[in-house]
N, C-alpha and C positions, 0 to 999 in steps of 0.2 A: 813466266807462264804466258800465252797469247791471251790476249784481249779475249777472244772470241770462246774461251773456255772459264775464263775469272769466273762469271757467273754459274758456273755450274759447280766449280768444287773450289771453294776460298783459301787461297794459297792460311799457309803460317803466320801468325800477328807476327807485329814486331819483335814482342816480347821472345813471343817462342823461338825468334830467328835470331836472336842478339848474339854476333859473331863472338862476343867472348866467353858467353856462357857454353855454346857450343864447340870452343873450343879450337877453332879455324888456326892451320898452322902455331902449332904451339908445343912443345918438345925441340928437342935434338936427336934426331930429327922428329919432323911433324906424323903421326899416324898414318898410314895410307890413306884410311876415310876421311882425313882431315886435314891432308893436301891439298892445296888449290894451287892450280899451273894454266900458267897461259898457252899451251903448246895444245893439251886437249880440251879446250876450248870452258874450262871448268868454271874459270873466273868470270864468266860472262851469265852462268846457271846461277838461280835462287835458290837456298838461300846464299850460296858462296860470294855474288855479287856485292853482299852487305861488308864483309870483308875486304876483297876485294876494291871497291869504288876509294877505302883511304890507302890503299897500298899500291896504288898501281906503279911504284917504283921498284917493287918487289918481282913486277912481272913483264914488265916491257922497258927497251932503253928510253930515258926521258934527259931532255936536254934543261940548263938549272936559267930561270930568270934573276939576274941578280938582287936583293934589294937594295944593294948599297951598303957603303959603311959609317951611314950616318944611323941618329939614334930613329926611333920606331916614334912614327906620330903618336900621342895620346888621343886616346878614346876614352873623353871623362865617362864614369859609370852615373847611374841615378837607378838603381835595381828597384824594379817593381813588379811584382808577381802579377803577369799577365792571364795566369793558366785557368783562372775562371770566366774570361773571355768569353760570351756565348754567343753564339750562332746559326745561323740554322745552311743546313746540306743544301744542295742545287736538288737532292731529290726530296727533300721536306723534311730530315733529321734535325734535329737539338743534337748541337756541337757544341765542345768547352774547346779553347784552344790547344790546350793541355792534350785532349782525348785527339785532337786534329794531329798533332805532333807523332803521337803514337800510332792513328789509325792513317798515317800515309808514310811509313820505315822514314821520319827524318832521323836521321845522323846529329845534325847539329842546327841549329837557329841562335841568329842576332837579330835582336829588334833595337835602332836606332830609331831615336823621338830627336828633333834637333839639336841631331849631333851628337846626344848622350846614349851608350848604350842601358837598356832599360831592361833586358830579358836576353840570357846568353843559358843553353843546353846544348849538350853533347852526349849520343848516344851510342853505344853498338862500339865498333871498332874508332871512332874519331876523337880526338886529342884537342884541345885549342890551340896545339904547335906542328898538329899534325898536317898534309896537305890533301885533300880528297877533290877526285874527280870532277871538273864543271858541265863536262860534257858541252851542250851545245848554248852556255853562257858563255861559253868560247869565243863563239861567234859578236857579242857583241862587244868584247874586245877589240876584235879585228876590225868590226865597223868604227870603234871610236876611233883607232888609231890613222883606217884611210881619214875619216871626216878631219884628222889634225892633219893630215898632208892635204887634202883638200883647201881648205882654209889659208896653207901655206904655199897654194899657186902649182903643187907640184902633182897632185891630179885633181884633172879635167871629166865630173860626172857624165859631160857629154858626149867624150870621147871614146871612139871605138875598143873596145877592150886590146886590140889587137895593135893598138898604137903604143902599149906597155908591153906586152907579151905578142909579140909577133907569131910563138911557135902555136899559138890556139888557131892561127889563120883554114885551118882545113877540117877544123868540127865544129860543134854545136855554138862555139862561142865567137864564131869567125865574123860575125854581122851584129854582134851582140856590144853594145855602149854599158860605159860602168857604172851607172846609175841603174840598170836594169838589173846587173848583177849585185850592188848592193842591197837592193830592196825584194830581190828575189821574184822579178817579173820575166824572165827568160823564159824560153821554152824549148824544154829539155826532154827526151826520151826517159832520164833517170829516174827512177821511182825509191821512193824510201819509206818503205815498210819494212819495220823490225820481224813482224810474225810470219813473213813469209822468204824463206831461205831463199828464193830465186831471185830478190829484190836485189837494185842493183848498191844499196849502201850496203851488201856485204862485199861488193868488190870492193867497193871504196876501203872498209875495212881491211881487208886484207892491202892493200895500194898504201896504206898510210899506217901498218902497222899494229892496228888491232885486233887482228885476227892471225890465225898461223896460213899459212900458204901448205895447200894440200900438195901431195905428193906428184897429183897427173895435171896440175894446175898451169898454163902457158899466159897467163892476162898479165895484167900490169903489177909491177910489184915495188912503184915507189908513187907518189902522188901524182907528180908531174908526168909524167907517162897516162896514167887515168885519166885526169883533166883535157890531155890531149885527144884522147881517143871516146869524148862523149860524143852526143849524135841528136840534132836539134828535131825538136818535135812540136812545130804549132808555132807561132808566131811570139816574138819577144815583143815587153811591153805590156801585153794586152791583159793578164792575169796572176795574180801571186801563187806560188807553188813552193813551199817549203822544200831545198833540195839546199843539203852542205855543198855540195859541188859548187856552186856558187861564192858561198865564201873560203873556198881555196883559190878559187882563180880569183879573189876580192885578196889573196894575202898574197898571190903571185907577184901582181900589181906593187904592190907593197913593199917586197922585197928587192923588185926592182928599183922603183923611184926613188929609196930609201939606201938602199946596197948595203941592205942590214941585215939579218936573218929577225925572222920573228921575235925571238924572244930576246936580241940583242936590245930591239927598237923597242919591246913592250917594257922591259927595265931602262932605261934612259928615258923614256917619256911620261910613264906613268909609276910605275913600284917604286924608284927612287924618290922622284919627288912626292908623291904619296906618302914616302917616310912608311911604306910596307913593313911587317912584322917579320914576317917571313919571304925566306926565296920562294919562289913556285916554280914549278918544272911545266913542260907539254912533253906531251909524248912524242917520238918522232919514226920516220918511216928506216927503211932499210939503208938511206942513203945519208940518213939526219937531217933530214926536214920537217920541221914543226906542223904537226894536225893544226892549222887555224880555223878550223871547222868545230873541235870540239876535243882537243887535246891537251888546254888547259888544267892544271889542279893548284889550289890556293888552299888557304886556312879561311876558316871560316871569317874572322876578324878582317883578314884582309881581302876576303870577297865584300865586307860591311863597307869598308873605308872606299871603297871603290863604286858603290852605291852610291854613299856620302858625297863624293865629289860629285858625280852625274846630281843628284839634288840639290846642290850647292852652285849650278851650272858653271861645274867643271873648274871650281874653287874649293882644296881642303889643303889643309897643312901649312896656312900661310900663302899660297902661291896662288897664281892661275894654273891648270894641269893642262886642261882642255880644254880650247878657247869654246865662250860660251855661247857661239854660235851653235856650235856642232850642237849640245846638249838640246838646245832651243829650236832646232832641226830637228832629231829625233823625238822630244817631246811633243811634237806640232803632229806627228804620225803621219804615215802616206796615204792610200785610195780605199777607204772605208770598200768602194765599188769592186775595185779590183781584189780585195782580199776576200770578199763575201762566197766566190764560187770558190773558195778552198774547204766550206765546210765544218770552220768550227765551231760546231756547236756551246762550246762553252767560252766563247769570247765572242759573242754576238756584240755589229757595230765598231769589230778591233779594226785595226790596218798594222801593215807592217814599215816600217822606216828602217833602214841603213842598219839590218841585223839588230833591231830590237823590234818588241812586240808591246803594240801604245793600243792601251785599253780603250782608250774616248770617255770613261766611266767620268763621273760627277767631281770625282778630285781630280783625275788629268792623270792618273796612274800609269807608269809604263814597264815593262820588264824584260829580263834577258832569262832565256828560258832553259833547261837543257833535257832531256832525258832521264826517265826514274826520279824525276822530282828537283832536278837543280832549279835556284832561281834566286834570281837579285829583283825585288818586286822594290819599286819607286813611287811612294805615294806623295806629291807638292804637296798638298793643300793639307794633309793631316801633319805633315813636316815630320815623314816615317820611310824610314826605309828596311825593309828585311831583306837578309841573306840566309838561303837557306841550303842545304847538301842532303841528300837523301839517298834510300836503296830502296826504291818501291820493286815488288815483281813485274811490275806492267812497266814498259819504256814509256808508252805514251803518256802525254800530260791532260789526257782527258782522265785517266783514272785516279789524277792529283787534282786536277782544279773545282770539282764540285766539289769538294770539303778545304781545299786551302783556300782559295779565293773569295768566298763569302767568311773565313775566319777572319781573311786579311784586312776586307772592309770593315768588319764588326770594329776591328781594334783601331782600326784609322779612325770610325765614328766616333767610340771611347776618346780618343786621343785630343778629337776637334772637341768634341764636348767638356773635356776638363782642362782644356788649354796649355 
């Protein structure tokens, strides 16, 4: 449903939308009205999406990240019922955490206290074996993984994007250094708005595969093609602008220095030694190339363990994963100044760093964010990190963080206070 109507007629609770009460693909075959297809565009409509977000191998090709064939790190438990948690709303509601859970379609939530998981739910359509959607928590994948080749000499933040990928030489990215593209200060003609169809992430979409390619349709129809043909607008450097297009040409980079494919390089550096539970897949375009924008899906658990490490600076499982600079970099967050003309109203005082989003707040909280409510929220100083997977109707995360982000802090507060 757009933003710009939510308030007028209040989509379906969660409850009412629970993909398996309703019944989403289920027969031999599934009912007609109970069909969901990627082809007419169904799996992207509420409530189908709630199904949908842990299936998306059911509807688009996805390429597999391996975990390895070692054993699955442990994640000691210490279960403690959270779900009286209370809160209050960004618009002045009494919240329980429980009622938070409910009133924003999560799917599933981990709550790690150091290191132990404390509060594990799963809702709707998702499994604890199952893999769902990260959307654009994707992206801070992509960033850890450049900042571990950074680290290792083999990219130069300062250096023109076009010294990795020469073929960006004649659009938007031709003058553009990789530091501007990791932290998302480019300036781009693209626009990414979900509610309005003319926006240009539904090229993207359809360029990278999630979207079907209409019939009288001539634009691009794998990523690299799109990323070639963007078109600068306004000066790079000068202001942050939320646009994926940036962290594809941030995973171009990547697969060149590397002469890996994404998700060769995201299992060899991180799922493996993480000691991952599960494989995770990305989705990929027509040609198989990895969404590193937002084509990610994991299990809940091993979206937790991947928190755990980033709070750990970039130490879980016995190892170093990611050296703990990089961590200690993105914690530190980028130009408070520069992120402020983006506008968001519910992260007053954030900036952004290298494809995460760093609060500034009193604990030093930072997160990787995605659409319809994904999110790996990192709290230091409470020693908390939550992983969450959701199916909100609204894409944007303005219509998640006034009821999840004052829940998040209550329970850090809880956390510090009973040590």
């Amino acid at each position: 449903m757009p933003a710009a109507t939510a308030s007028h007629q209040a989509p379906a609770t969660a409850t009412e939308t629970d993909p398996e009460t309703l019944g989403w693909m289920k027969g031999f075959p599934p009912a007609p009205d109970r069909t969901i297809s990627f082809q007419n565009g169904s799996f992207r409509s509420f409530p189908e999406l709630r199904w949908a977000w842990s299936n998306v191998r059911q509807l688009v090709p996805t390429v597999n990240v391996w975990r390895g064939a070692g054993p699955a790190s442990v994640l000691p438990r210490a279960d403690h019922d959270i779900g009286a948690v209370a809160s209050t709303t960004m618009d002045g509601r009494p919240m329980t955490f429980a009622n938070m859970l409910e009133e924003t379609y999560t799917d599933g939530i981990a709550v790690l206290h150091r290191g132990r998981l404390i509060y594990e739910r799963y809702f709707g359509a998702l499994k604890p074996h199952k893999p769902h959607i990260a959307m654009s928590v994707t992206k801070s994948f992509t960033g850890v993984l450049a900042g571990i080749l950074v680290t290792e000499g083999r990219i130069d933040p300062q250096a023109p994007v076009t010294d990795y990928v020469p073929e960006l030489k004649a659009g938007a990215f031709g003058d553009a250094r990789v530091h501007e593209v990791m932290d998302m200060t480019t300036g781009l003609e693209y626009t990414e708005v979900y509610t309005d169809k003319n926006s240009h992430v539904w090229g993207l979409r359809r360029a990278n595969g999630m979207a079907p390619i209409p019939p009288d349709y001539d634009g691009p129809t794998h990523i690299f093609d799109f990323l070639v043909a963007q078109k600068k607008q306004g000066e790079h450097g000068k202001a942050f602008a939320y646009k994926t297009v940036n962290t594809d040409v941030l995973a171009w980079i990547i697969r060149r220095v590397s002469g890996m494919t994404l998700s060769d390089l995201l299992s060899e550096r991180i799922w493996q030694p993480m000691g991952a539970e599960e494989d995770a897949h990305y989705h990929v375009d027509r040609i198989g190339t990895e969404s590193g924008g937002g084509g990610l899906s994991t299990t809940l658990r091993d979206l937790a363990r991947f928190g755990e490490t980033m709070r750990n600076h970039g130490r879980f499982n016995g190892r170093q994963i990611v050296p703990p600079q990089v961590v200690e970099d993105i914690a530190r967050g980028g130009d408070p100044e520069k992120f402020k003309p983006a506008g968001y109203t519910t992260l007053p005082g954030a900036s952004y760093r290298n494809q995460w989003w760093v609060t500034h707040n009193a604990h030093g909280a930072y997160m990787a964010r995605g659409v319809y409510g994904q999110g790996i929220y990192v709290d230091p100083k409470a020693e908390m990190v939550i992983a969450r997977y959701a199916s909100h109707p609204v894409a944007g995360n303005a219509a998640n963080d006034p009821v999840t982000l004052p829940a998040y802090m209550a329970l850090a507060k809880q956390l510090v206070a009973g040590g």
